[in-house]
N, C-alpha and C positions, 0 to 999 in steps of 0.2 A: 813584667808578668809575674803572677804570684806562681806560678806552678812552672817548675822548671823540668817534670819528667812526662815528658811527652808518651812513654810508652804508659805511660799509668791509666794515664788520662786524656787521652789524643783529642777530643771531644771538647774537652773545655777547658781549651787554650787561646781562645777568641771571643771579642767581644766586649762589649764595655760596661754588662752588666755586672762583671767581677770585681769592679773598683769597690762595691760599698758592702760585699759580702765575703763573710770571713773563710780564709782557706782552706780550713777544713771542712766546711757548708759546702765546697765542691766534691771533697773525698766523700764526705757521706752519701752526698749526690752519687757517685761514682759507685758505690758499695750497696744502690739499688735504695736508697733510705729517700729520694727526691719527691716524694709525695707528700712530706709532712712538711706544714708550713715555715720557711725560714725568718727571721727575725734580719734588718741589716744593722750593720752597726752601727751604734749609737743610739739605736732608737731603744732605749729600756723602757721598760716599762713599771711605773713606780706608781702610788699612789695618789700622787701627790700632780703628777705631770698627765696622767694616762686613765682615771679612776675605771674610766668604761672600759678601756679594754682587759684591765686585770679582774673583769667579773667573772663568778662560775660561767657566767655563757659564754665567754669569750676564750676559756679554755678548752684544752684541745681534747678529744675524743683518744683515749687511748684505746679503745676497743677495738677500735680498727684492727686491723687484717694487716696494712703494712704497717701499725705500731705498737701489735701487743708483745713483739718480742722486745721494747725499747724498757718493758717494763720488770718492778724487781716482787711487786707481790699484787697480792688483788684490789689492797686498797688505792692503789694509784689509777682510778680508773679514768682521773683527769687528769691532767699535769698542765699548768702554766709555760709560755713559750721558754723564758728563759731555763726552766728544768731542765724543758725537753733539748733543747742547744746544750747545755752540759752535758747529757745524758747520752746523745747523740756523738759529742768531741768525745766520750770515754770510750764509746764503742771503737770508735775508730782510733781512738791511742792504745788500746788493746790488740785492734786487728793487727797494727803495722811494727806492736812492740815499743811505743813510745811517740811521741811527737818526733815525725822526722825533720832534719836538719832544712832541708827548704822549707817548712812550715813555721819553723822559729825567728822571732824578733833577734835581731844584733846583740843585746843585753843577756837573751838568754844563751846566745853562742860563747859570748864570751864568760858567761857563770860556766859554762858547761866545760871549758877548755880545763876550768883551775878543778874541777875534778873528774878527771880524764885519769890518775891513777886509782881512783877508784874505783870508778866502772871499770878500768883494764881486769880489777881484781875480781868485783865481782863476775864479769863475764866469762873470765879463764875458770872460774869456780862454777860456774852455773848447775853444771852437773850434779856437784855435789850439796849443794845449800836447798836442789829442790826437793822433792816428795821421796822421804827415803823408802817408799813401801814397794817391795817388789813383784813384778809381775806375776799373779800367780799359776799355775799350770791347769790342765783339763779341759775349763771353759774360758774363753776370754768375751769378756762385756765388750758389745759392740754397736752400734746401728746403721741399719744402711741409711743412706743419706741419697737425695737426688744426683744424679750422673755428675764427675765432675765440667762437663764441656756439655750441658743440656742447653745451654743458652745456642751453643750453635756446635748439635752431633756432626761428628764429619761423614761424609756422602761415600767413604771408603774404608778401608781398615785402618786402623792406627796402629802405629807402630811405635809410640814416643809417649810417656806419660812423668811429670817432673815434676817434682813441688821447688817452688825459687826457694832459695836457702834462707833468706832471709826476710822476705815480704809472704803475708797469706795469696800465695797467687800460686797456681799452677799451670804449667802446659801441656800442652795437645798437642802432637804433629802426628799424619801418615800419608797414605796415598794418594788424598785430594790437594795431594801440590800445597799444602796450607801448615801455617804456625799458628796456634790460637792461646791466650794468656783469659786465665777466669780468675775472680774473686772469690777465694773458698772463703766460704759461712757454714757448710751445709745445707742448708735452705733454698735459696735461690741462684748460686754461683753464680753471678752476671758477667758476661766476657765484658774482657777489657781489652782486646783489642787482636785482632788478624791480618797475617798477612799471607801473599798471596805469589810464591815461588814458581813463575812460569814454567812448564814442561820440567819440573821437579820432583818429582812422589818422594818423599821423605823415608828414606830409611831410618833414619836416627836423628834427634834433635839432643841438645842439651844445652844446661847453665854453663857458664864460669863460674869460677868458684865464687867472688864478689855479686854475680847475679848480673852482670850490668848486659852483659852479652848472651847470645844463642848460637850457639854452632851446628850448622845441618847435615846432612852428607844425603847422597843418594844411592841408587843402586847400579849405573852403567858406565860412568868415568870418571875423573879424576878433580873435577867440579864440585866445589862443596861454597857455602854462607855460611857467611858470620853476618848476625843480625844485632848491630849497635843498638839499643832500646834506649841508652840516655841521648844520642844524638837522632835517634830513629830513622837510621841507615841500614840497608842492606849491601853488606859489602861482600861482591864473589870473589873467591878465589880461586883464579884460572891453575895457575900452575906455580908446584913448589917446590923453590931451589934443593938441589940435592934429592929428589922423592923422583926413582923410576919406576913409578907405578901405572899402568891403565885404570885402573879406578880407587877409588877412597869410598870406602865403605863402612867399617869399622872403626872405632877408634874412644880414646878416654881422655879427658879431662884430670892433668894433675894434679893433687893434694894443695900442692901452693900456688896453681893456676898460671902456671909459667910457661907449660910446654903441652902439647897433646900428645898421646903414642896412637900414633897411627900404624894400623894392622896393614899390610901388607902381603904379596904372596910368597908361595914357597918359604913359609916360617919366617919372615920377615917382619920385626918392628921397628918401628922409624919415631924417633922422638925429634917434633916442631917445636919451635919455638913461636909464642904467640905473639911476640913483639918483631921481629924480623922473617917470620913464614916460610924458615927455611931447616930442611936436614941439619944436626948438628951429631946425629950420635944412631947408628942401629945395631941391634941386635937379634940373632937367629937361631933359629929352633929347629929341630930336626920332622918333618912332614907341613903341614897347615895349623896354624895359630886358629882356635876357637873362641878362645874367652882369654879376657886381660883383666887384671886388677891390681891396684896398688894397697900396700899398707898405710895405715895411717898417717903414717908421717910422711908419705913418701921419699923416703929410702929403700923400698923393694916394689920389684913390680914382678908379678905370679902371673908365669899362663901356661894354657894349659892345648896339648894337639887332639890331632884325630885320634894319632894311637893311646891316649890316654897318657899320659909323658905329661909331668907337672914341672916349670923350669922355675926357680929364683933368681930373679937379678939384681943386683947391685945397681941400682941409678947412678951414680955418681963414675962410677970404672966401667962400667954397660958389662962387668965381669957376669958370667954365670956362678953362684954361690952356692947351690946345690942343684938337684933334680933324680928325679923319683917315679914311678909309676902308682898311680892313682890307684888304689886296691881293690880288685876285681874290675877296674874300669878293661874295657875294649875300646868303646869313641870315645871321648872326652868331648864335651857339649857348651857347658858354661863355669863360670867360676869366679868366686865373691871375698869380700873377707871384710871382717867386722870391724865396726868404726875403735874398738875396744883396744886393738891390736891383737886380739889372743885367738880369733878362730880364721880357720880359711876353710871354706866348703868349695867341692868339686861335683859338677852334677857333670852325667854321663848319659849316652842315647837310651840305653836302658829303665833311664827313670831313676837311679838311683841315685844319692846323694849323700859322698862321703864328709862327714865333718874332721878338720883335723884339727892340730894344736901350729900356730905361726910359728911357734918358738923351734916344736919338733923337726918342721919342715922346711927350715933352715939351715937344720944339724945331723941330722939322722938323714940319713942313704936309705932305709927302709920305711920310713913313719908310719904305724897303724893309726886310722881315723878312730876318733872318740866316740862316732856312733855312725853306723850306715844308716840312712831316711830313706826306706823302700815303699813309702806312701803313695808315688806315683809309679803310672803303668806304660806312663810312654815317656819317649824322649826328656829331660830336665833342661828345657830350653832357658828359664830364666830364675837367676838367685837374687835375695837381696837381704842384707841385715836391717834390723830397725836403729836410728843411732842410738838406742840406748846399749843393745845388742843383746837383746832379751826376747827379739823376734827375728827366725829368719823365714821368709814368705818365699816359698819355691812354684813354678807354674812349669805347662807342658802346651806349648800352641799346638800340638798335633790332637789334643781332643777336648771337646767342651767340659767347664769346669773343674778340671784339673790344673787346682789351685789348694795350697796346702798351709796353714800357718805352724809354722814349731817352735816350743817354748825351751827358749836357753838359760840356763844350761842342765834342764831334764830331757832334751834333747825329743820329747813328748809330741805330737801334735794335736792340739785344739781341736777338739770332739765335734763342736758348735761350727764348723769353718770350714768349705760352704754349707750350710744349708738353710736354704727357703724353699718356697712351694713350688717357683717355677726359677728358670735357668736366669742366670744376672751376670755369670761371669763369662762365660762360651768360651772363646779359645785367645788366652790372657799371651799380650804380645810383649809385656813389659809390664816391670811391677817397680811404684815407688813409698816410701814411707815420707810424710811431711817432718819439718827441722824436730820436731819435741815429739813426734809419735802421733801425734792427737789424730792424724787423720791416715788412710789408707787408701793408693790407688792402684787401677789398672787399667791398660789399655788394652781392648779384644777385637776380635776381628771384623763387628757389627759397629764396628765407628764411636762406640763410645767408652767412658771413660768409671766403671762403677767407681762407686767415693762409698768408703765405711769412714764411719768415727768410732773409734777407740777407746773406750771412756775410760778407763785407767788413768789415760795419761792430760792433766788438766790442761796443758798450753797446745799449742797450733803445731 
C-alpha cells in the first residue's frame, strides 16, 4: 500500500484504483482538493502524443469555486492538467512541511540520509533564520476563519482543543464521548477522522510530543486511552502500577515525551512512565494541585494549590527547589510558562494573572511578578504562551467571551481582541496556539472550536 498512516487517511487505504495514481493525488484528495480533475501516471500530455487534449478547451476552468484558491494571480484563469498536478503537490508539500517520508521514492530517502546534518542544523535554528520582525503591541492583524471542527461541531461541550505539533491537523475532544482530527486550511477544515470512546466524556485529550499518540482521561475513575494513530488502536488503560488513585483526571505530557505527571489527590503528583505505565517517582504539595507545568527543557515542573503556594521541582531528584506564594493570589487556578524559558504566569480565581521571571522563581523566597493582567473579571481558568512567546492568551469558563490576548513583553493587551458584532467565543474551555503561531484556537462550551489566523506570523 502506498499510504502507510491510517489515521491521515483512513478512507483511502483500499482498493485498486490507487495502483496507477500518484500519492499525493490522495493527500490532496484528503485536504478537500478531490473535485479537480486527476491525471494518472504516465499519461502526459504532450503535443505530439495528445494534440486534442492539450487545447484551450480541454483546459481546466480555474474559476471554479473549489479551484480559485489553487491560483497565484488573475491571469491563470486556465491551467493545463499537468500545472494544475504541480500546483496541487506544492500545496500539499506546504501544508505537511515538506514531502513526508512515506510519500518518497528509495533514491530520495537515501539522498536525504547524507544530508541529515543539515537539516538537524537548520531545524535546531529555525527560530532564528525566520522572520526577524517582532510582534507588534496595540492591535494585532487577525481573521476569523471558519470553526476549526465545522466539519463535524460536537453535540456537547468541548473541553480539548490541540494543534499536532508537527502535521496542519488539529484536535477536538469533550463531552460527546468523541476525539475528532481536522485539516487546518482555514477555509474548509475537512475532518479527518473520529473516534468514538464508549461511556467516556473527555475531560482532557492531548498529543505526544512526536504526535503519533492521543492521551484522553475522563472525569469519574482511574480509566484513561491512549489512541495509537499510526497503528489505529485504541488502547485502555485499566490500572497503573504504583498510582493509588480513584480517578485520573488531570495530567501533562513531558517535554521529552517519556513520562506523564499525573495530578492526583491531596497535593499529589505521580510521574508515569510511557513505555512501562507505571509510578516511578511522586511528589507533594501542601492542600490540592491546580495547575502543573514544565519548563522547557524539562528540568522543572511548577504547580501551583488552592491556597495560592507556587512549588519548583527538580525532575530528575523529585527535590522541591523552591516555593513561594503567588502575589496577592488567595486560590491559585492555572499556570503556564513560555516556550522561551524566561516567563511563568499564575492565573488565580480572582481573574488575575501574575506574570513572573523563571529565573526569579527558582531563587528568590519572595519573587515580585513583572506585571499583574487584571483584564479579566472571573476566575483565570486557562493560560497559554504562543511558541514564539510573544503571545500569552488567558480565558475565564465561568463567563461568555472572556478571552484576552497579551503582548510580550509590554505585557499590553490587544485592544482589537475579542471583538465582533455578535458573541464567537462564549465560555473558552481551553486555548491552543498552532507550531509557528499562524493560527489560534479555542474550545467553548457550545461544541465548537473558533479558529483565528494570525497574519503576522507566515507558517502554520
Amino acid at each position: 500500500m502506498l499510504i502507510k498512516r491510517p489515521w491521515c487517511f483512513p478512507y483511502l487505504t483500499s482498493g485498486n484504483a490507487q495502483a496507477h495514481i500518484p500519492t499525493w493525488a490522495f493527500c490532496s484528495a484528503a485536504c478537500g482538493l478531490l473535485a479537480i480533475p486527476l491525471l494518472q501516471e504516465g499519461n502526459s500530455c504532450s503535443d505530439s502524443a495528445r494534440p486534442k487534449r492539450c487545447s484551450d478547451s480541454a483546459r481546466v476552468d480555474m474559476t471554479h469555486r473549489f479551484r480559485r484558491d489553487l491560483t497565484k494571480s488573475d491571469a491563470e484563469a486556465k491551467m493545463t492538467k499537468q500545472k494544475l498536478q504541480r500546483r496541487m503537490k506544492e500545496q500539499f508539500q506546504k501544508a505537511m512541511g515538506g514531502t513526508p517520508s512515506w510519500a518518497e521514492k528509495k533514491t530520495q530517502k537515501k539522498n536525504k540520509k547524507k544530508d541529515e546534518d543539515g537539516d538537524d542544523l537548520m531545524t535546531k535554528t529555525g527560530n532564528f533564520v525566520g522572520s526577524s520582525d517582532s510582534l507588534p503591541k496595540g492591535i494585532i492583524r487577525m481573521k476569523k476563519c471558519l470553526h476549526a471542527n465545522n466539519d463535524r461541531p460536537s453535540e456537547d461541550r468541548l473541553t480539548t482543543v490541540q494543534f499536532h505539533p508537527s502535521a496542519q491537523v488539529v484536535m477536538a475532544a469533550g463531552l460527546d464521548q468523541s476525539i475528532s482530527l481536522f485539516q487546518v486550511d482555514g477555509k474548509t477544515n475537512p475532518k479527518i477522522q473520529s473516534i468514538l470512546l464508549e461511556k467516556f466524556p473527555v475531560h482532557k485529550a492531548q498529543f505526544s510530543v512526536g504526535g503519533e499518540q492521543v492521551v484522553a482521561t475522563s472525569f469519574r475513575n482511574k480509566l484513561f486511552y491512549i489512541y495509537d494513530m499510526m497503528e489505529g488502536k485504541v488502547i485502555p488503560i485499566n490500572t497503573v502500577r504504583g498510582l493509588n488513585e480513584q480517578r485520573v483526571k488531570e495530567f501533562e505530557v513531558s517535554p521529552d515525551g517519556q513520562s506523564l505527571l499525573l495530578t492526583g489527590s491531596s497535593g499529589y503528583l505521580h510521574v508515569m512512565t510511557m513505555k512501562t505505565k507505571e509510578v516511578v517517582k511522586s511528589m507533594k504539595i501542601n492542600g490540592n494541585i491546580t495547575g502543573v507545568a514544565c519548563s522547557h527543557d524539562g528540568s522543572r515542573v511548577f504547580t501551583n494549590s488552592e491556597e495560592g503556594e507556587v512549588y519548583v521541582w527538580d525532575v530528575r531528584s523529585s527535590k522541591c527547589l523552591n516555593r513561594f506564594m503567588d502575589d496577592g493570589c488567595v486560590s491559585g487556578t492555572s499556570i503556564a510558562t513560555s516556550h522561551n524559558g524566561q516567563y511563568l504566569a499564575c492565573g488565580s480565581a480572582a481573574g488575575v494573572v501574575n506574570v513572573y521571571s523563571q529565573e526569579e522563581c527558582t531563587r528568590q523566597t519572595n519573587p515580585k511578578p513583572l506585571k499583574a493582567i487584571m483584564n479579566l473579571v472571573t476566575s483565570a481558568t486557562s493560560l497559554r504562551f504562543n511558541p514564539t512567546s510573544e503571545i500569552l492568551a488567558i480565558a475565564s469558563r465561568s463567563s461568555d467571551e472572556a478571552a484576552r490576548m497579551v503582548h510580550i513583553p509590554s505585557f499590553t493587551v490587544f485592544s482589537n481582541f475579542p471583538m465582533f458584532q455578535r458573541k464567537t467565543i462564549y465560555r473558552a474551555q481551553c486555548l491552543d496556539f498552532s507550531p509557528n503561531s499562524g493560527f489560534f484556537s479555542l474550545a467553548n462550551n457550545k461544541g465548537h472550536a473558533p479558529l483565528f489566523r494570525l497574519l503576522h506570523y507566515k507558517d502554520f
